[in-house]
N, C-alpha and C positions, 0 to 999 in steps of 0.2 A: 488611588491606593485602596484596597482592599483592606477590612479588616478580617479578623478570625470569623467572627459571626457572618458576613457578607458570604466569606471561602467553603464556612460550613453548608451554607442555604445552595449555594454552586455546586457542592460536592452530592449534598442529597438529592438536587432535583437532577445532576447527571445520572445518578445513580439508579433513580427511579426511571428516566427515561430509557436508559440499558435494559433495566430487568435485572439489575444485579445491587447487591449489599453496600452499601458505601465502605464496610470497610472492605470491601476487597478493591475496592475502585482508590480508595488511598492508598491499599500494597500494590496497586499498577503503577500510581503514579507517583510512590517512591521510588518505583522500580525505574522509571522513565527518571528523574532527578537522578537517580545515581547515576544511571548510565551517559547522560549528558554531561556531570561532573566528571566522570572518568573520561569522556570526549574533548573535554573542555583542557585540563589537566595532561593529556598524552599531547594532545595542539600546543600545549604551550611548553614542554619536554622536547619537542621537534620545534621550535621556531629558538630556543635555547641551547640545542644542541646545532643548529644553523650558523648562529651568531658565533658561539663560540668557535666553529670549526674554519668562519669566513677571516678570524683575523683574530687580531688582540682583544680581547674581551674582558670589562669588571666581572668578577662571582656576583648572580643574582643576589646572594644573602648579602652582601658588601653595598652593593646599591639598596635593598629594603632598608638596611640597619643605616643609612644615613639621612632616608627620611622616617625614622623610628616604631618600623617593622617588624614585628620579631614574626620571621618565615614559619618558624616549627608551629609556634602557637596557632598563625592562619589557617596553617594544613593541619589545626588536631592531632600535633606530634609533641605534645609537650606534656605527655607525663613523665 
């Protein structure tokens, strides 16, 4: 397990080995995190829309909320 200070000494000595500013090497690889999360997230919209299509299926919020989930809030939909 990494900590913050560990992540940080990773992120400047990549940084300096590049040639390039650490913060622009943390907007690369924010930008690599989001686009993995949208990968991650569209995979599991197509294996959901699978399920449901193969036959009788629970609603995903119906199965979270019985073992005490709440969907919106995971996905940062809960303002």
């Amino acid at each position: 397990m990494y900590t913050l200070g560990t992540a940080a000494v990773e992120v400047r000595g990549r940084a300096k080995e590049h040639g390039v500013d650490p913060a622009v090497l943390l907007t690369v690889l924010a930008a690599n995190i989001d686009e993995a999360d949208a990968a991650e997230e569209a995979e599991i919209a197509q294996i959901a829309r699978e399920r449901t299509a193969s036959g009788e299926s629970v609603p995903l919020a119906d199965v979270a909320r019985q073992f005490g989930i709440d969907l919106e809030e995971l996905m940062g939909r809960d303002e």
